[in-house]
Backbone as numpy.savetxt, mean C-alpha at the origin, in Angstrom:
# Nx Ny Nz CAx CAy CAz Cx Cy Cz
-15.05 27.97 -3.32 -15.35 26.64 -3.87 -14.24 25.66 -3.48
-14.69 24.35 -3.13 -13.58 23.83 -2.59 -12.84 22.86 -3.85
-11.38 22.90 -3.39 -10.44 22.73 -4.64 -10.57 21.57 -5.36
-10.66 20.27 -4.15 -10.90 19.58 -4.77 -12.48 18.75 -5.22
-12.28 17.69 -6.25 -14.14 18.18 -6.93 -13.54 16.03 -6.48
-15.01 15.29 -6.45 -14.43 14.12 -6.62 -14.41 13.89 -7.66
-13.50 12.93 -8.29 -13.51 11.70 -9.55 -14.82 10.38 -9.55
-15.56 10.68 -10.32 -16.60 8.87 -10.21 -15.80 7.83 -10.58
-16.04 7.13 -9.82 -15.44 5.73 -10.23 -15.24 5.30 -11.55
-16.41 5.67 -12.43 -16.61 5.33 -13.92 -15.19 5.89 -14.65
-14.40 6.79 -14.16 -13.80 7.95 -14.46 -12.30 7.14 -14.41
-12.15 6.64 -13.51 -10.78 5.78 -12.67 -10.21 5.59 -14.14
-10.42 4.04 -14.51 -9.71 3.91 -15.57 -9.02 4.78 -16.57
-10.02 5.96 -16.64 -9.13 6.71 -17.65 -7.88 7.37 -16.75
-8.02 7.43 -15.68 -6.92 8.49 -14.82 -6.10 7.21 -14.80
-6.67 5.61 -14.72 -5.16 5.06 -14.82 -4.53 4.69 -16.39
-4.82 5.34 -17.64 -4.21 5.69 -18.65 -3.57 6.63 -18.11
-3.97 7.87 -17.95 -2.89 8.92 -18.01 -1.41 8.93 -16.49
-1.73 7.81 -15.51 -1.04 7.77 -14.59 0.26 7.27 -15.16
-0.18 5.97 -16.57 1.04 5.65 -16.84 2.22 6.65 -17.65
1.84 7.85 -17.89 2.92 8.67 -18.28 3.85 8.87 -17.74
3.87 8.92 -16.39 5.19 8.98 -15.24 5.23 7.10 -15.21
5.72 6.16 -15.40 5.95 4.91 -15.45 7.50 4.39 -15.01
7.70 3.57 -14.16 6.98 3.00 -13.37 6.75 3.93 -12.11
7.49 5.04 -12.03 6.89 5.96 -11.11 5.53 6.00 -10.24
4.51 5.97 -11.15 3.23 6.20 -10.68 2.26 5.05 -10.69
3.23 3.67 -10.73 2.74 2.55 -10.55 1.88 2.36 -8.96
2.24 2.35 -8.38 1.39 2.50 -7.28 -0.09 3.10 -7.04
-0.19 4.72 -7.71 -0.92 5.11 -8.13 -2.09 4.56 -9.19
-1.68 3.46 -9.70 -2.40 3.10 -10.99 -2.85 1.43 -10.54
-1.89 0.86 -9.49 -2.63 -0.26 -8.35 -3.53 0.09 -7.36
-3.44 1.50 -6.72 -4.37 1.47 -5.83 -5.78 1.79 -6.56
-5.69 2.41 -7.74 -7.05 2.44 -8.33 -7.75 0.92 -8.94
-6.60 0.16 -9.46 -6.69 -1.12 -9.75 -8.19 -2.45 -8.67
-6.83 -2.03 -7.63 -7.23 -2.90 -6.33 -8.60 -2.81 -6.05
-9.18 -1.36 -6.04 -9.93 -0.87 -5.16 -11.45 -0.67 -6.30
-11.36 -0.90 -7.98 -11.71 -1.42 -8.75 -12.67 -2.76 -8.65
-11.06 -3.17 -8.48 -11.58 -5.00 -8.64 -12.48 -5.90 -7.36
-11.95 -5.02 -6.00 -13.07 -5.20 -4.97 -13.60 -4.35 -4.72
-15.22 -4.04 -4.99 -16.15 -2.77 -4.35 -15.90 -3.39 -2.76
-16.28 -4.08 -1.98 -15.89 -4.10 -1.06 -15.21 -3.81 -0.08
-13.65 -3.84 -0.71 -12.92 -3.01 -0.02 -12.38 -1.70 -0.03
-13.15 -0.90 -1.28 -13.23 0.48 -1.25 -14.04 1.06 -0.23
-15.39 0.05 -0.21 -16.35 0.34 0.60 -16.31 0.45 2.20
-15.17 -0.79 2.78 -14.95 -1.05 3.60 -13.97 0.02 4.68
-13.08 1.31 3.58 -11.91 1.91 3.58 -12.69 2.93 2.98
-13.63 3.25 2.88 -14.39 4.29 2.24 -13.53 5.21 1.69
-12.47 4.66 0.28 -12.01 5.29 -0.55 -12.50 5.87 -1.77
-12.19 7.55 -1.87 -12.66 8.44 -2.87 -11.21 8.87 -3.55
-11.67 9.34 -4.54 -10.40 9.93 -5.34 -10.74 11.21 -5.87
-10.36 12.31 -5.84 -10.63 13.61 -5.88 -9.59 14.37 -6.65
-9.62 15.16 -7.48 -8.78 15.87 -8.56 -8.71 17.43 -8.23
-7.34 17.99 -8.39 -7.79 19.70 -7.76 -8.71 20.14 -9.08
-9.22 21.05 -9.15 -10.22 21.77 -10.43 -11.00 20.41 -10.70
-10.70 19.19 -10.56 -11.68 18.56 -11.45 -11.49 18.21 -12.57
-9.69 18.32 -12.68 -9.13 18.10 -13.34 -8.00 16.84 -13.61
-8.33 15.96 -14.13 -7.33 14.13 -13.93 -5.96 14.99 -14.42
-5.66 15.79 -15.42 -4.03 16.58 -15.73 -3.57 17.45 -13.89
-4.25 17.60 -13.68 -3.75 17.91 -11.96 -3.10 16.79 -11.20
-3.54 15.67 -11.71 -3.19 14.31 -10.90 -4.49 14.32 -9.89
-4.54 13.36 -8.62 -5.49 13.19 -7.65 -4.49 12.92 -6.53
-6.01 12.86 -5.57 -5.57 12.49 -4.27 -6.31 11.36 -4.06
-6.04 10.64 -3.28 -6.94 9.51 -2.98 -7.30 9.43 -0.96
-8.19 9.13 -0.65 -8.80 9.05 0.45 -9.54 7.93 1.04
-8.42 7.92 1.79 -9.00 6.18 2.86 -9.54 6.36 4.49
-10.66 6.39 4.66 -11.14 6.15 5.95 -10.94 4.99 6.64
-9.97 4.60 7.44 -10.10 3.04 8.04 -10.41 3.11 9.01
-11.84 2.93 9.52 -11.99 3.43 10.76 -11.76 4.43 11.62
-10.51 4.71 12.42 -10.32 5.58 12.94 -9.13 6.50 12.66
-8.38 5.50 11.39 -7.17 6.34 10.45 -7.88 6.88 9.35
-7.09 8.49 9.66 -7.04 8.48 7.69 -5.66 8.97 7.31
-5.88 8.37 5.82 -4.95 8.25 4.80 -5.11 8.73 3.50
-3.86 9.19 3.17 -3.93 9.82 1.65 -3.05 9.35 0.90
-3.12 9.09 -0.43 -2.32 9.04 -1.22 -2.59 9.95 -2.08
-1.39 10.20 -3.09 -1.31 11.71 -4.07 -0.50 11.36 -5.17
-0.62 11.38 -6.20 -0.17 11.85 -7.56 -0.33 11.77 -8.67
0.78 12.58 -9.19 0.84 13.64 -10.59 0.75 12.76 -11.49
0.43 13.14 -12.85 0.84 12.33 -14.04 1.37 13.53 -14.87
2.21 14.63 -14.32 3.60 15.07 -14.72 4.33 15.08 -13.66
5.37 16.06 -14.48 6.26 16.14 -13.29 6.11 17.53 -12.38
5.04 18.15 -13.00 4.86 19.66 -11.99 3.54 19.10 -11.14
3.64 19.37 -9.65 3.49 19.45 -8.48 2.33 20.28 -7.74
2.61 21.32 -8.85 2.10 22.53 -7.92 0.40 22.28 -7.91
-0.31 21.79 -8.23 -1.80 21.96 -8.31 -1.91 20.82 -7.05
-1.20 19.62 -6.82 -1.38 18.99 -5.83 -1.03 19.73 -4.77
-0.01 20.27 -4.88 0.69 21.24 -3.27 -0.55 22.58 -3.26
-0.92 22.84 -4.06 -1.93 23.97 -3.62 -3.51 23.52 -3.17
-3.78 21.80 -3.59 -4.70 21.56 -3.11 -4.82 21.36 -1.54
-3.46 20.77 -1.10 -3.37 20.34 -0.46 -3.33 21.47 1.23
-3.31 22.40 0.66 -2.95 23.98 1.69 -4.45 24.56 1.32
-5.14 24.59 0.40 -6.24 24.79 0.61 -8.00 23.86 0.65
-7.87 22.12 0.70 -8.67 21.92 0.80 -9.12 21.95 2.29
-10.87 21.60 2.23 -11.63 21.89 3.52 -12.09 20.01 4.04
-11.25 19.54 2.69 -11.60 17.97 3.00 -10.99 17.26 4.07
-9.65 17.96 4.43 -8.71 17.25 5.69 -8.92 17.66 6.41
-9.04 16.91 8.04 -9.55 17.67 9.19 -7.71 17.54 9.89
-7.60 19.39 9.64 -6.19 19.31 9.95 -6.00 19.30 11.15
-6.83 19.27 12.35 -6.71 18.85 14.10 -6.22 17.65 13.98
-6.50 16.42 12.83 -5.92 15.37 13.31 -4.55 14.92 12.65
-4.20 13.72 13.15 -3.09 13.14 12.47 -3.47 12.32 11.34
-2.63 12.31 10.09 -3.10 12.66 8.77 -1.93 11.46 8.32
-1.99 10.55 7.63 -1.00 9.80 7.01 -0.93 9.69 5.57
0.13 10.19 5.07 0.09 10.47 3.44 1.61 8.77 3.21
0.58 8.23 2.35 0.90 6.76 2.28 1.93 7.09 0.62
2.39 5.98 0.44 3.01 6.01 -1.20 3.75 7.32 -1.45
4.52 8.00 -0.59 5.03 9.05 -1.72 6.31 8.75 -2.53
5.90 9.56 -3.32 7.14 8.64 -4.82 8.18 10.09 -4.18
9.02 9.35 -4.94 10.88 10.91 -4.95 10.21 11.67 -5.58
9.23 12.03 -6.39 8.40 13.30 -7.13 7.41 14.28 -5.73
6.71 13.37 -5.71 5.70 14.44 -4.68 6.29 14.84 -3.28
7.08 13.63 -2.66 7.85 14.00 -1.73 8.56 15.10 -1.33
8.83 16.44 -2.50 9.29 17.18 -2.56 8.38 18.18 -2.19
7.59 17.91 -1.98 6.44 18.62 -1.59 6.30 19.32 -0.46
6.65 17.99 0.97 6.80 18.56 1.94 7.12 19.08 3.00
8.82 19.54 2.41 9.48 20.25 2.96 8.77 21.54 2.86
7.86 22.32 1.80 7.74 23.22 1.39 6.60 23.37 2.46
5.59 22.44 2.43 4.50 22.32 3.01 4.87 22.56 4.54
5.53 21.89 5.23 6.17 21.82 6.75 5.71 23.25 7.53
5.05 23.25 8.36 4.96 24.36 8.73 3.39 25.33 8.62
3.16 25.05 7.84 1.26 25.24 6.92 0.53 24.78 8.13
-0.70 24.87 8.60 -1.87 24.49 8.75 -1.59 22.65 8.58
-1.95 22.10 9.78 -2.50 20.69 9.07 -0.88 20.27 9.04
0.23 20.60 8.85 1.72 20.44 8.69 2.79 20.96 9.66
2.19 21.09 11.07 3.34 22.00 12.01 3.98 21.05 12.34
3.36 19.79 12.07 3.92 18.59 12.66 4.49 17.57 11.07
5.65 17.36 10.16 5.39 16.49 9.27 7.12 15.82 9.77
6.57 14.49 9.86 7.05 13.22 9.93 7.51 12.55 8.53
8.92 12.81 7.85 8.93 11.49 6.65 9.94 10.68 7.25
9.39 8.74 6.69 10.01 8.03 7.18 10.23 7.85 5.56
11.73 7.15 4.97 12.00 7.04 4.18 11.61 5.26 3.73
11.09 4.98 2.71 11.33 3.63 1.87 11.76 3.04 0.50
12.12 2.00 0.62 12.73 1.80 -0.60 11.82 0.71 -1.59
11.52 0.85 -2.75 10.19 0.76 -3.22 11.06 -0.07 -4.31
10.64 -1.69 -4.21 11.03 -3.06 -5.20 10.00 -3.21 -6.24
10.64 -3.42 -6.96 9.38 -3.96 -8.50 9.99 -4.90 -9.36
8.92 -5.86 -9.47 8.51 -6.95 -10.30 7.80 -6.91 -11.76
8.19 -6.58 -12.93 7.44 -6.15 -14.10 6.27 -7.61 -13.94
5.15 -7.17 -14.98 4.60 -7.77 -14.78 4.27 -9.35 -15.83
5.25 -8.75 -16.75 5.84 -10.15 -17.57 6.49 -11.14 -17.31
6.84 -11.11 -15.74 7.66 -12.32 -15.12 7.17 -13.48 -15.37
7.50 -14.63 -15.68 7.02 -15.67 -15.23 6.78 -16.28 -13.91
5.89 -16.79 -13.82 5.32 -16.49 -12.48 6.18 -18.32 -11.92
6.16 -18.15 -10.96 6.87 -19.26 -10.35 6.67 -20.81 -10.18
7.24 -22.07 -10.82 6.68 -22.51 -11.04 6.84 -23.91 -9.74
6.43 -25.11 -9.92 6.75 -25.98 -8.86 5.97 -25.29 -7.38
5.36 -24.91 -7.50 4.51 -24.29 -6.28 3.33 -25.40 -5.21
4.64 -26.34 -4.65 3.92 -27.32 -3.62 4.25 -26.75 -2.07
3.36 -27.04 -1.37 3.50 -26.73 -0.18 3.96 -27.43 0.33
5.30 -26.84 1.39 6.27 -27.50 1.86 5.51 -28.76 2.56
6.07 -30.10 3.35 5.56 -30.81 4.04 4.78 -30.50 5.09
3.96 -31.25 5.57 3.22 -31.14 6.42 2.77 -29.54 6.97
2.40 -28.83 6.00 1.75 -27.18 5.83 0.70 -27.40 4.52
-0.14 -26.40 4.98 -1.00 -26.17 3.99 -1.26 -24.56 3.81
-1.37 -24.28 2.70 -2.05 -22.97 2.14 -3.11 -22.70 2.39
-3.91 -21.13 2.81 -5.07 -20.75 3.20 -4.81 -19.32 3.42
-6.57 -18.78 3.75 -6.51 -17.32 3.56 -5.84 -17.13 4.89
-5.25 -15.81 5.86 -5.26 -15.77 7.23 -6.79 -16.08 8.19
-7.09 -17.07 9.08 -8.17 -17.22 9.60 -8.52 -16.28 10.41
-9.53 -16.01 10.46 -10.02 -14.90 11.67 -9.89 -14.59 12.75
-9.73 -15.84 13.59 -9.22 -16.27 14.85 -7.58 -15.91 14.71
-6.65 -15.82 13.95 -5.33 -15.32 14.01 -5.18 -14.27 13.65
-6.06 -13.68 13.43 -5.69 -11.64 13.00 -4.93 -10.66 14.59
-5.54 -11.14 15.58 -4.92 -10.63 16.66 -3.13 -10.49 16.76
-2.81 -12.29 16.45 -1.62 -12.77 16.35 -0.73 -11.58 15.04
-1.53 -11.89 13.88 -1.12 -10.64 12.83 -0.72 -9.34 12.95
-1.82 -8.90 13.84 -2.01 -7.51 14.17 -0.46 -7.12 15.02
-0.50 -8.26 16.52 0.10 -7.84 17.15 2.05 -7.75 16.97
2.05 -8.67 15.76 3.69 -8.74 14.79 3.91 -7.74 14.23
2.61 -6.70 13.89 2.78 -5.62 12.91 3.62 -4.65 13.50
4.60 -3.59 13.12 5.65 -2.83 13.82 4.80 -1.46 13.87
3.77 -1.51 12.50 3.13 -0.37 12.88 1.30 -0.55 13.41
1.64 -1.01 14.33 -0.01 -1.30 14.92 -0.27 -0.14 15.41
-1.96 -0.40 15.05 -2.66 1.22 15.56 -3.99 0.58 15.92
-4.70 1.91 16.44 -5.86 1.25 17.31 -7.06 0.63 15.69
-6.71 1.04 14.45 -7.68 0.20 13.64 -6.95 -0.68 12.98
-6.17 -1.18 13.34 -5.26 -2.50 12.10 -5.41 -3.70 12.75
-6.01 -3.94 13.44 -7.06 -5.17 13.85 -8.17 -5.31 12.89
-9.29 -4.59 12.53 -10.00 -4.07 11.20 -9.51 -3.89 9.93
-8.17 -3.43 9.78 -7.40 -3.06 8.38 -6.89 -4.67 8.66
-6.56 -5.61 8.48 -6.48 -7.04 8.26 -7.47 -8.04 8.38
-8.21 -7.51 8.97 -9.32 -8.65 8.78 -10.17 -8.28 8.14
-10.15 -7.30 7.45 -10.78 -6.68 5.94 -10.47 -7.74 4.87
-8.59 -7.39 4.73 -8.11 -7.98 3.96 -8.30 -9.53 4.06
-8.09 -10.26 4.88 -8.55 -11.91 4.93 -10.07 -12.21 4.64
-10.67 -11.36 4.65 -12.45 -11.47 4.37 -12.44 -11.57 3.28
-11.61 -10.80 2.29 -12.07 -10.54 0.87 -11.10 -11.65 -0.01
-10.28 -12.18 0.67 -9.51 -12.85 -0.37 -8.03 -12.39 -0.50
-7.41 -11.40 0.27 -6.27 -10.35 -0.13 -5.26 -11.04 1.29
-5.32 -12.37 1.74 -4.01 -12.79 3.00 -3.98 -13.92 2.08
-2.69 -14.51 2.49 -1.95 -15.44 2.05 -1.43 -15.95 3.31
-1.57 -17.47 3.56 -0.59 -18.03 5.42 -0.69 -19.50 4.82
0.72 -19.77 5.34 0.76 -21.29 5.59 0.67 -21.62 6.96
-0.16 -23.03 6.54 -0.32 -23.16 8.63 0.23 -24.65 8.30
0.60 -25.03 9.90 0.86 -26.48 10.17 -0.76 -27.69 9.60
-0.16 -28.69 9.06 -0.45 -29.23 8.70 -1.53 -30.35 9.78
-0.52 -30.32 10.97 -0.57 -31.50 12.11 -1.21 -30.30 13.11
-1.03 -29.02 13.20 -1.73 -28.38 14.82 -2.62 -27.18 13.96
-2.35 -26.95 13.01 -3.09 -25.69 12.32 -2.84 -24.78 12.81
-1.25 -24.38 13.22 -0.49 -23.44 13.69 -0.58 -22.37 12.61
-0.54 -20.87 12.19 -0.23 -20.41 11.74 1.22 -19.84 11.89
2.12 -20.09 10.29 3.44 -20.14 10.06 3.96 -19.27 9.85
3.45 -18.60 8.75 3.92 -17.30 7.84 2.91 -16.65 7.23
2.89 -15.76 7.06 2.07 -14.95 6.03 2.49 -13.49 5.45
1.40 -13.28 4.99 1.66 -12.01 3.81 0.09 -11.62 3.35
0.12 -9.87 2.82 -0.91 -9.56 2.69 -0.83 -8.33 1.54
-1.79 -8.20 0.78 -1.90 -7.70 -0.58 -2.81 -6.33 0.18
-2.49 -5.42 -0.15 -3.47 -4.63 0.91 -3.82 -3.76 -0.36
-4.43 -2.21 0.21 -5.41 -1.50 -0.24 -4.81 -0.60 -1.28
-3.20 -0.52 -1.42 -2.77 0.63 -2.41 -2.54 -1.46 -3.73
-2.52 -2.32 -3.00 -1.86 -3.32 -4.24 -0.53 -3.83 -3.87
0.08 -3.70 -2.64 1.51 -3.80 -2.39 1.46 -4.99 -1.45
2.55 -5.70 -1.81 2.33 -6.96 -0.61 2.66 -6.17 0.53
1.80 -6.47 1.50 2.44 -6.19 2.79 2.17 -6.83 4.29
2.87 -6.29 5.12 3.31 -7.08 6.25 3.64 -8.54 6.41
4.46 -9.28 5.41 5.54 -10.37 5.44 6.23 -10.78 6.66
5.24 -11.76 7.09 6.18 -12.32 8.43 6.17 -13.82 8.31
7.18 -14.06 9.39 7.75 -15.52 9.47 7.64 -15.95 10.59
6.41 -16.26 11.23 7.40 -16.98 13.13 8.46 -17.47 13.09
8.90 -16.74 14.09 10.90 -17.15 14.36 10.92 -18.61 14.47
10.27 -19.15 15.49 10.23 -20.55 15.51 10.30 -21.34 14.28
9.63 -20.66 12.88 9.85 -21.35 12.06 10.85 -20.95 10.48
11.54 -19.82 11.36 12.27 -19.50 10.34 13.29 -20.21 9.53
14.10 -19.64 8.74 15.22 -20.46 7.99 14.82 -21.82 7.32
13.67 -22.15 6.81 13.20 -23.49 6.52 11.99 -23.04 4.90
12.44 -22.30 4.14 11.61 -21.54 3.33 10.37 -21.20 3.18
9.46 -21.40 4.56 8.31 -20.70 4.70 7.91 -20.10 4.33
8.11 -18.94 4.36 8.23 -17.38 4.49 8.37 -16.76 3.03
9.43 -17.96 2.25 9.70 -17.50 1.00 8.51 -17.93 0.01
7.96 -19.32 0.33 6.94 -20.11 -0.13 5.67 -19.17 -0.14
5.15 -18.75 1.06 4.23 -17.95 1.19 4.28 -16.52 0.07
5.15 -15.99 0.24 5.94 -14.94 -0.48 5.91 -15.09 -1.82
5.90 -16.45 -2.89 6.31 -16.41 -4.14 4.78 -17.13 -4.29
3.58 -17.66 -3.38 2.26 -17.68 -3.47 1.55 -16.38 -4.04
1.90 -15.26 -3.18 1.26 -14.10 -3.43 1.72 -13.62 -4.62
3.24 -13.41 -4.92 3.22 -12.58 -6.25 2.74 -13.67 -7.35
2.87 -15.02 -6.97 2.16 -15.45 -8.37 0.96 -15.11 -9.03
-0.32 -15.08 -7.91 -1.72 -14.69 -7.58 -1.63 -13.35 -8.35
-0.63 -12.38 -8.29 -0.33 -11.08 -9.00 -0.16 -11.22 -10.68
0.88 -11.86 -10.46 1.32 -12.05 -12.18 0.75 -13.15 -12.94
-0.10 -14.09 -12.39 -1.32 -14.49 -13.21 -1.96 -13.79 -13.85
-2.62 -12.89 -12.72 -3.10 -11.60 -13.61 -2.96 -10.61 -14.31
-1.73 -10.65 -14.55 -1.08 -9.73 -15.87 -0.56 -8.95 -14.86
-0.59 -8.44 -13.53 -0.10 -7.19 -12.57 1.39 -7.12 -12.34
2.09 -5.92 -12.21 3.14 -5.54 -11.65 2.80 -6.41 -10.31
3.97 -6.11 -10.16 3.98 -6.48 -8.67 5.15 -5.62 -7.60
4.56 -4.85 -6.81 5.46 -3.78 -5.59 5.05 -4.15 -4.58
6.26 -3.61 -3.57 6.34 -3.75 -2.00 7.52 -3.08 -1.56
7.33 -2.44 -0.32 8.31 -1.62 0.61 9.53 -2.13 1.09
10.73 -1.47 1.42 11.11 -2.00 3.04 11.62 -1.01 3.35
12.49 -0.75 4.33 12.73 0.24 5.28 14.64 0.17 4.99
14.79 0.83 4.84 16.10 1.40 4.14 16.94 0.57 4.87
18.11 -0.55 4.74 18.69 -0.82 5.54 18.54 -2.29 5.93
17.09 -3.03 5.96 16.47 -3.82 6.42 17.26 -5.13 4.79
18.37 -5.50 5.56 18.76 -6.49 4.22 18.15 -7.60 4.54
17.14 -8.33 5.26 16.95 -9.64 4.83 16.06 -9.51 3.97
15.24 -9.16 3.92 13.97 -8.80 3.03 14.28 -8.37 1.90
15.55 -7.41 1.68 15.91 -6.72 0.34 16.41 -7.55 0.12
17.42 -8.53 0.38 17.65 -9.57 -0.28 17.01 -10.32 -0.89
15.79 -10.98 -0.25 14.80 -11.99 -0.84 14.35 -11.26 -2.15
13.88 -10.03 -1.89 13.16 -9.48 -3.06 14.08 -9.48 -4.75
15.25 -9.27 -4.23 16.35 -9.30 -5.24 16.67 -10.71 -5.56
16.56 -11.51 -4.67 16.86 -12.73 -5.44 15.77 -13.31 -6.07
14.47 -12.89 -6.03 13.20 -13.32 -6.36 12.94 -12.40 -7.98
14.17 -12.09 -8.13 13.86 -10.79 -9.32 13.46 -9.11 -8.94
12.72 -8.69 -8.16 12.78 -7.87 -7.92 13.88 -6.44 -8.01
13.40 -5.17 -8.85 14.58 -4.19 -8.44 14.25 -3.03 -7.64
15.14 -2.50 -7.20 14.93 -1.33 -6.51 14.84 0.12 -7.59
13.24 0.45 -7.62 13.36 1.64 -8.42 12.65 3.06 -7.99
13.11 3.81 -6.70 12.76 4.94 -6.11 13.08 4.62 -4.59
13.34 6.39 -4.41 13.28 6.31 -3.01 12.09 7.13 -2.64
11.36 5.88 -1.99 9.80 6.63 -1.66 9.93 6.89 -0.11
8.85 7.17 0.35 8.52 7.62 2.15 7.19 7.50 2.08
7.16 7.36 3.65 6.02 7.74 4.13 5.70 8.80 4.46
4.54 9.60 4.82 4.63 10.94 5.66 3.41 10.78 6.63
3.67 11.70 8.00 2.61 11.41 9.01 2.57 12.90 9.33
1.64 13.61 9.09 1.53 15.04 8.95 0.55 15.46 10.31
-0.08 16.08 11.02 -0.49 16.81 11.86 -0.31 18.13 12.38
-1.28 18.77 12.63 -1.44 20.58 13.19 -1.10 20.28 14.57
-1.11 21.54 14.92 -0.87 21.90 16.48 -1.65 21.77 17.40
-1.31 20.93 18.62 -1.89 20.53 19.72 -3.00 21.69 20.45
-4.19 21.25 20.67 -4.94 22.50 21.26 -4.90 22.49 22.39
């Protein structure tokens, strides 16, 4: 019987009660069910399922994103024992372990996972890149004086500039041309453009776990608070709505950790990524 059983949607909410027991830990966990909630669309679009080992929400879940031609997982506990996720994970028939496999969000809890795992089926190959994971409670006051600098205006990312998006991204892949212009369809980009050429300036994007992401600035228009403007657009859009608010960076990367810290933001975990794959045939 295979380990893991799915979760119905109807079901979510209660798994994001019990996610908050590990807090803020398993915040992420409890946005990507959020997100993916609040737009059927872009569950639909990412053909995300959430699946429990036994069938059980005290196991924790996994979550499952088809983006076209990626897939992705996210995973966790709402304790601190492990083991029903690490045993799902070595025996489900749901991952096609020939391919390359991206396990998104791991917190300093599950991460421990796969050193153990390394080596398994589906794991001859595991890749962790380390991140450092900022949070915004969600009682902030949200920012106020929010005019757009001169001659710029606010808007979703246009369609016609997703290429431009795509091609800034550090981690482009053959579907993140599709994984952003998902997000600008539904309402989830944020860009200031020129006012006078309808240049696009800066932007930012709320994606599928709930995390702002991919924050850029054209150089051309850097140092002139663009970037930051755009930036304190999106988390407002967040904490209107009562939401936490998280986002990544890459260990090291101080301009960005700066902003986030001076914007309130703290640093609470050291998370990773993981990029897992079997052996070449």
């Amino acid at each position: 019987m295979e380990i893991l059983q799915e979760l119905p949607v109807s079901q979510w909410p209660v798994l994001q009660k019990k996610l908050k027991e590990l807090w803020p830990l398993n915040l992420p966990g409890y946005y990507t069910l959020y997100i993916n909630l609040k737009y059927p669309k872009l569950r639909e679009a990412f053909n995300f399922k959430v699946y429990c080992p036994d069938g059980d929400m005290e196991h924790g879940f996994l979550g499952f994103f088809n983006i076209d031609k990626l897939n992705s997982v996210v995973l966790f506990s709402v304790t601190s024992d492990t083991s029903k996720l690490e045993e799902a994970l070595l025996k489900t028939s749901l991952i096609d372990r020939s391919k390359k496999v991206s396990y998104d969000i791991v917190t300093s809890l599950t991460a421990k996972m796969f050193p153990r795992l390394k080596g398994t089926p589906g794991f001859e190959i595991c890749e962790v890149y380390p991140a450092d994971m900022h949070y915004l409670v969600g009682t902030t006051e949200p920012f106020k004086d929010m005019r757009a600098p001169d001659n710029t205006y606010l808007s979703r990312v246009k369609e016609g500039d997703i290429q431009r998006v795509d091609e800034t991204w550090p981690y482009q892949h053959s579907s993140s041309h599709f994984y952003f212009s998902t997000f600008a369809s539904i309402g989830l980009s944020y860009a200031l453009y020129s006012s006078d050429t309808h240049e696009l300036i800066s932007w930012i994007f709320i994606n599928e776990n709930c995390f702002l992401c991919h924050f850029y600035c054209e150089e051309k228009f850097r140092k002139r608070g663009y970037g930051e403007f755009v930036l304190k657009s999106a988390v407002n859009v967040l904490l209107k709505d009562g939401n936490d608010v998280y986002a990544y960076t890459v260990p090291g990367n101080a301009k960005p950790q700066t902003l986030f810290k001076n914007l309130g933001f703290v640093r609470i975990d050291d998370s990773a990524f993981v990029m897992a794959e079997g052996k070449s045939n």
